[in-house]
PyMOL commands that place a pseudoatom at each C-alpha (Angstrom):
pseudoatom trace, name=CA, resn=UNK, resi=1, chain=A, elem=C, hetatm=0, pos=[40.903, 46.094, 37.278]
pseudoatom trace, name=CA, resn=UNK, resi=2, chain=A, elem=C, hetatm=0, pos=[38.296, 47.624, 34.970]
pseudoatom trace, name=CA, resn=UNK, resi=3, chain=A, elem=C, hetatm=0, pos=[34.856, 44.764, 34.906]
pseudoatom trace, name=CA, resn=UNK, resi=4, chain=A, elem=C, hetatm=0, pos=[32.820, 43.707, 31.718]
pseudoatom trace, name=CA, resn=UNK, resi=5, chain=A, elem=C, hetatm=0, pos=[30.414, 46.319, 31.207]
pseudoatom trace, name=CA, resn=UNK, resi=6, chain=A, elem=C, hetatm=0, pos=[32.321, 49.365, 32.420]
pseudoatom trace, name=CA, resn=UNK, resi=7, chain=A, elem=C, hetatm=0, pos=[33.268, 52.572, 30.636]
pseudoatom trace, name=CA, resn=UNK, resi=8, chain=A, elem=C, hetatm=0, pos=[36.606, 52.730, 30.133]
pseudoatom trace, name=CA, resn=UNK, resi=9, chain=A, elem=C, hetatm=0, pos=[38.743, 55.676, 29.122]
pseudoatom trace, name=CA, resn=UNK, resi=10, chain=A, elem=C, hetatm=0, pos=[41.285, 55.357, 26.060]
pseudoatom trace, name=CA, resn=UNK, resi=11, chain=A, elem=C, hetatm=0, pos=[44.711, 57.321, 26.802]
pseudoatom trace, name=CA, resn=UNK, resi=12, chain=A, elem=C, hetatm=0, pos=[46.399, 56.714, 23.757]
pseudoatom trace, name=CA, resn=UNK, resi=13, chain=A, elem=C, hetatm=0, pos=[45.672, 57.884, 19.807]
pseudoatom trace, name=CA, resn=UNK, resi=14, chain=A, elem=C, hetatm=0, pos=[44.447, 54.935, 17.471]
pseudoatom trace, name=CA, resn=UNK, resi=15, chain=A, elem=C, hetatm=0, pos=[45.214, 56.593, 14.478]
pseudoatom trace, name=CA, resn=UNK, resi=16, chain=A, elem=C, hetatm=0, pos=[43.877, 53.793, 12.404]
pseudoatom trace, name=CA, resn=UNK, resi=17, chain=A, elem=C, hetatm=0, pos=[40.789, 53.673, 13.968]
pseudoatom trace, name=CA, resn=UNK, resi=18, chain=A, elem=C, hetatm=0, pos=[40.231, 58.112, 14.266]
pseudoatom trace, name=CA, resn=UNK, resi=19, chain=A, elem=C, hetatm=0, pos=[39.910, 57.454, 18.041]
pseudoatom trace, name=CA, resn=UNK, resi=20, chain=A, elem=C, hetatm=0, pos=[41.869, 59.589, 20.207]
pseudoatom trace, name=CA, resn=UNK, resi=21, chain=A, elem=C, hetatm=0, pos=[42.736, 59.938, 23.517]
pseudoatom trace, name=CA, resn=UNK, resi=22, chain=A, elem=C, hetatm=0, pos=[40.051, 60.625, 25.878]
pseudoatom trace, name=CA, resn=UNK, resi=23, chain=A, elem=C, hetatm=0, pos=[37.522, 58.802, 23.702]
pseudoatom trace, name=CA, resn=UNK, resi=24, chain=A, elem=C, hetatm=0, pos=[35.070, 56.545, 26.009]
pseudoatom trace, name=CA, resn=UNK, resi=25, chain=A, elem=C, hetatm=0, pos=[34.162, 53.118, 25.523]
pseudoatom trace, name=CA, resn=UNK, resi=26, chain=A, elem=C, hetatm=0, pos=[32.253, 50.098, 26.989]
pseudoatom trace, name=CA, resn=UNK, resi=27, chain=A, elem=C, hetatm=0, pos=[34.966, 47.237, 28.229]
pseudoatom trace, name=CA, resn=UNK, resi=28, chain=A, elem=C, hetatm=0, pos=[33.532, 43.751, 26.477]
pseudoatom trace, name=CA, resn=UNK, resi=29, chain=A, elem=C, hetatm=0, pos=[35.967, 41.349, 27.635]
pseudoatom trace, name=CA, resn=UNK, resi=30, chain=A, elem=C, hetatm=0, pos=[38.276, 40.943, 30.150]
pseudoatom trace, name=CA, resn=UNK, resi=31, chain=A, elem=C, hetatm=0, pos=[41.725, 39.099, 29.459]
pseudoatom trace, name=CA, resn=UNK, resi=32, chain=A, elem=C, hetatm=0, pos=[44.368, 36.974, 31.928]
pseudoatom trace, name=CA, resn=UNK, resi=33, chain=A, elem=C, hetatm=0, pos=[42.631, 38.883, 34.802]
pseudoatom trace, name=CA, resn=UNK, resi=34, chain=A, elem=C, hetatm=0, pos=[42.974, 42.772, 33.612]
pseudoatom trace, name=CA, resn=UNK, resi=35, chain=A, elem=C, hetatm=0, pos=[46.436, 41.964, 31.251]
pseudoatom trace, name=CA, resn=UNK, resi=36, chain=A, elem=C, hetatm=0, pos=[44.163, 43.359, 28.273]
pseudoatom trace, name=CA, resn=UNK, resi=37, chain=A, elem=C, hetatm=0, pos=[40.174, 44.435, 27.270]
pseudoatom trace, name=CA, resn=UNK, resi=38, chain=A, elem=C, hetatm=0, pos=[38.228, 43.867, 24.239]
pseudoatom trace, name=CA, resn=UNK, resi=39, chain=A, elem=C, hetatm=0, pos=[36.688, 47.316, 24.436]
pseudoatom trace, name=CA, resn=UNK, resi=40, chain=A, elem=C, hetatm=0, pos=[33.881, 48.798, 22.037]
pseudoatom trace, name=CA, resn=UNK, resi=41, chain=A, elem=C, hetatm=0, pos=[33.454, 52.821, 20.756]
pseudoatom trace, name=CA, resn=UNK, resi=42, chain=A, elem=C, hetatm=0, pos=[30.459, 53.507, 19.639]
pseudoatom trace, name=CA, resn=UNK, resi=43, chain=A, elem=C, hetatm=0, pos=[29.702, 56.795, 18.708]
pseudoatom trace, name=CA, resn=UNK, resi=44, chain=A, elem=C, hetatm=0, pos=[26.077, 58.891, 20.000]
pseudoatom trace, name=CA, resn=UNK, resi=45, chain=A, elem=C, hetatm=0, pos=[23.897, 57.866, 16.981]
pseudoatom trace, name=CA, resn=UNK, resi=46, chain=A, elem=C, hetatm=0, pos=[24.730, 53.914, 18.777]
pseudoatom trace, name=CA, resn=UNK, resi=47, chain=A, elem=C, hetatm=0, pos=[26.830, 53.075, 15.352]
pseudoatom trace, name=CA, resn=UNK, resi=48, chain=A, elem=C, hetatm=0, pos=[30.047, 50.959, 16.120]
pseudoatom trace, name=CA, resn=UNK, resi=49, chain=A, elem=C, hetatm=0, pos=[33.170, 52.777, 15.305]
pseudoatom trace, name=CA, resn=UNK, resi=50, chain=A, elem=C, hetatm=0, pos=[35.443, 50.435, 16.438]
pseudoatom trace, name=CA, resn=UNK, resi=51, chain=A, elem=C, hetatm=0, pos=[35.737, 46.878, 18.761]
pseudoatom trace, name=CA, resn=UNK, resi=52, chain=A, elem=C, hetatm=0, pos=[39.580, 47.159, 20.058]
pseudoatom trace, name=CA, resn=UNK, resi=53, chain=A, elem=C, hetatm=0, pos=[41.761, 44.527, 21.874]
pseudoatom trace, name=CA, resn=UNK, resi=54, chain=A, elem=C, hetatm=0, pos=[44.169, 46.845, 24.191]
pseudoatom trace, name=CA, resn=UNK, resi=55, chain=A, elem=C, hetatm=0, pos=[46.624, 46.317, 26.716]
pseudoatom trace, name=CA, resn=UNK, resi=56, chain=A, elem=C, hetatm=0, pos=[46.064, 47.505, 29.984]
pseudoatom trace, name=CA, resn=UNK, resi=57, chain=A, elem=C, hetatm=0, pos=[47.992, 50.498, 29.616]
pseudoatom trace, name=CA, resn=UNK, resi=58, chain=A, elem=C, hetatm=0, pos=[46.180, 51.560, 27.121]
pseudoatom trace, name=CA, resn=UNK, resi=59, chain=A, elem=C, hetatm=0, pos=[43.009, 52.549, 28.914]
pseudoatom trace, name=CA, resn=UNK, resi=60, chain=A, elem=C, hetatm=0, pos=[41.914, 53.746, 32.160]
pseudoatom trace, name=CA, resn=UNK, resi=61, chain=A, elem=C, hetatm=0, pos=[38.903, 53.036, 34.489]
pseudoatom trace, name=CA, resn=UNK, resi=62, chain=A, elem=C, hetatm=0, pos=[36.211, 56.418, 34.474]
pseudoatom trace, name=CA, resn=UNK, resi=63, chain=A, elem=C, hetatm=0, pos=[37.013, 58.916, 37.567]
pseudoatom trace, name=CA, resn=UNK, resi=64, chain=A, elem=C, hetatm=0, pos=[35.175, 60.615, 39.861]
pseudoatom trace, name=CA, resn=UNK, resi=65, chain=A, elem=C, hetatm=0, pos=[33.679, 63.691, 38.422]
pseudoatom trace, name=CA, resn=UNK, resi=66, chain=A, elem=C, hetatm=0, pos=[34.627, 63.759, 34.516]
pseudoatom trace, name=CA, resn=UNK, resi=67, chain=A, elem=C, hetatm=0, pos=[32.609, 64.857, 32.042]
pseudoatom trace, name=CA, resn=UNK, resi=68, chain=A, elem=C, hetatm=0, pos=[31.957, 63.423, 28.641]
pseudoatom trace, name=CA, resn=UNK, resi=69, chain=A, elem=C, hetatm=0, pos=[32.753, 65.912, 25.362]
pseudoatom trace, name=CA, resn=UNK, resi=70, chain=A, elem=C, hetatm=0, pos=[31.516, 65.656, 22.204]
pseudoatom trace, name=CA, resn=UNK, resi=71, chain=A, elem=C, hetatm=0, pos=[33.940, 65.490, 18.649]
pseudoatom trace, name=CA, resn=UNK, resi=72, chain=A, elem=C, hetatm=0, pos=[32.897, 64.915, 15.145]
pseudoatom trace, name=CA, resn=UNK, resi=73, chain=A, elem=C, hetatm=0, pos=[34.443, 61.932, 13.964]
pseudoatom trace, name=CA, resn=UNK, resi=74, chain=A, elem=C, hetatm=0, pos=[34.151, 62.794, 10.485]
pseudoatom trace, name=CA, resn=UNK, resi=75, chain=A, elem=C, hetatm=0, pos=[36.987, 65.279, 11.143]
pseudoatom trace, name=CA, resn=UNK, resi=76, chain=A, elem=C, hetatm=0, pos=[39.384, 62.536, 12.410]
for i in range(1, 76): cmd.bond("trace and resi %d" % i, "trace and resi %d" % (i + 1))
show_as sticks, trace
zoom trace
């Protein structure tokens, strides 16, 4: 189960929102013990670009050794 206050990994597109998969964000709340996560993006300049609630299959804890990479969301 992915904790309050840990990155979390998005493995689905949410076209609505221009997030894609692979798109990092901080997990904000926890729901019915890891069933679904109120998770915030927020993009480098520390603007908001979206507060998501998303099942558990939607996301993925952070693993061992991946690295971060950088997209403009103005072309989403």
């Amino acid at each position: 189960m992915i904790k309050e206050h840990e990155n979390a990994v998005l493995t689905v597109d949410l076209p609505s929102t221009g997030l894609m998969a692979g798109d990092v964000g901080v997990v904000v709340h926890v729901y019915e013990l890891g069933k679904a996560y109120e998770v915030e993006f927020i993009a480098l300049d520390g603007n908001t670009v979206a507060v998501e609630t998303l099942d558990a299959g939607k996301i993925r804890p952070v693993q061992e050794r991946e690295m971060l990479h950088v997209r403009d969301m103005a072309a989403a």
